[in-house]
C-alpha positions in Angstrom: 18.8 29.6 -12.9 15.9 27.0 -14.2 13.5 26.0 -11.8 13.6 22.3 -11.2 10.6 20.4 -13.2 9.4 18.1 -10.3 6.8 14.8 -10.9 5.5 13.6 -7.2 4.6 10.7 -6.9 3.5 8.9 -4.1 0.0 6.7 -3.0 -0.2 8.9 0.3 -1.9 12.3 0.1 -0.5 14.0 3.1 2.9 13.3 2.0 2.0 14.4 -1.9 0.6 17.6 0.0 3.6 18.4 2.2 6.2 17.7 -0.7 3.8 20.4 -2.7 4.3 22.8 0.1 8.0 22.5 0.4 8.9 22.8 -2.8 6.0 25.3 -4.8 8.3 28.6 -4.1 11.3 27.5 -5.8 10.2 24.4 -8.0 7.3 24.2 -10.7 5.4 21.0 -9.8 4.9 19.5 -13.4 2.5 16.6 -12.0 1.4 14.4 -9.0 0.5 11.2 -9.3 -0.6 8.3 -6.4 -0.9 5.2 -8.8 2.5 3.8 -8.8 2.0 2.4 -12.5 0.7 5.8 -14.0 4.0 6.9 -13.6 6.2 6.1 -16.5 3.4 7.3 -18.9 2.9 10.9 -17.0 7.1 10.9 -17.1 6.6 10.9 -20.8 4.2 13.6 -21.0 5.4 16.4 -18.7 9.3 15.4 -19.0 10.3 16.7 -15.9 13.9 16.5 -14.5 13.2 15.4 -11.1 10.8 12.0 -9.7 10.0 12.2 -6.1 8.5 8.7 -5.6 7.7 7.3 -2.6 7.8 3.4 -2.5 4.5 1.6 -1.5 1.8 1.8 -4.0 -0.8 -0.5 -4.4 0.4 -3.2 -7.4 4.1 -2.2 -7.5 6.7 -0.6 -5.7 9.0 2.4 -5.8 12.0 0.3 -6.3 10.2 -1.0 -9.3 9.4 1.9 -11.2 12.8 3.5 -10.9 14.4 0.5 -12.7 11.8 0.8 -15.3 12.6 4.9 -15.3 16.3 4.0 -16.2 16.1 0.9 -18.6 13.8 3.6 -20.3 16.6 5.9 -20.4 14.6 8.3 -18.6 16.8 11.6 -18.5 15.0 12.3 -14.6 16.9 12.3 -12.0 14.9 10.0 -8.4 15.1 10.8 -5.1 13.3 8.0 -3.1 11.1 9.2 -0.2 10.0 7.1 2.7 9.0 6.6 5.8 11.7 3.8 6.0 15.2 4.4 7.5 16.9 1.1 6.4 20.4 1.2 5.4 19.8 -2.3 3.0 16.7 0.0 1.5 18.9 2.6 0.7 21.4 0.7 -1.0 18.3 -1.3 -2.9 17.3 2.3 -4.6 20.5 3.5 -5.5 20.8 -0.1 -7.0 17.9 0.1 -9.3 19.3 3.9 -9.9 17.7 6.6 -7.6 20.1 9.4 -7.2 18.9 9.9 -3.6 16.9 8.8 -0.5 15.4 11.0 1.7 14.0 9.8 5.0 10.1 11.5 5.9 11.3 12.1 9.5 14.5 14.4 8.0 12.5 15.6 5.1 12.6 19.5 6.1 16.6 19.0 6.7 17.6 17.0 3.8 15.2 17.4 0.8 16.8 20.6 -0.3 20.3 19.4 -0.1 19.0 16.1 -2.1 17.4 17.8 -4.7 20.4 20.3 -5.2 23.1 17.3 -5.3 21.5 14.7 -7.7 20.5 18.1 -9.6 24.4 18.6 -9.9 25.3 15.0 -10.8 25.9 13.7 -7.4 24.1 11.3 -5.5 22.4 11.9 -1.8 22.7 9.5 0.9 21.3 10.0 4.3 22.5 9.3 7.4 21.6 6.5 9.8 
């Protein structure tokens, strides 16, 4: 089976760090990135077939750059992770296409099972 190409992409460096840690065994981390803008341009480069972006950076936000991932027909699937456990901010990623939403505080329990459904084709909600 193909290891998952993963792009992280988030302005905090603890959270880059942990997602690192979590997923170095079984994924190959193509690229991190904390400037929220740098994003679309390193997608290009390293193609990879996941985004982990987190939403707050400094001049845009998460929700932002995901639209602009799909209206560029960006073949990545995005998983949305934040410290935010908002049922209307869950329903605003999947709106501007994430695949999935991960919450910080569940992140050991549900990043594996997020990453293997959008993988699949299927979408990852949490629960509130």
């Amino acid at each position: 089976m193909a290891r998952n190409r993963i792009l992280i992409a988030d302005q905090n460096p603890a959270v880059r760090q942990t997602l690192i840690d979590l997923l170095q065994e079984d994924s190959e981390i193509v690229a991190t990135v904390e400037n929220g803008e740098s994003v679309l341009d390193v997608v290009a480069t390293v193609r990879p077939n996941l985004v982990l972006l987190g939403i707050e950076f400094q001049a845009s936000s998460g929700f932002e750059i995901a639209r602009h991932l799909r209206q560029s027909n960006c073949a990545a699937k995005v998983i949305i992770i934040s410290l935010h456990e908002s049922q209307d901010l869950v329903r605003a990623a999947f709106a501007v296409g994430a695949s999935g939403y991960v919450f910080i505080s569940r992140l050991l329990e549900d990043l594996p099972e997020a990453i293997g459904a959008v993988c699949q084709g299927r979408v990852f909600e949490p629960n509130l």
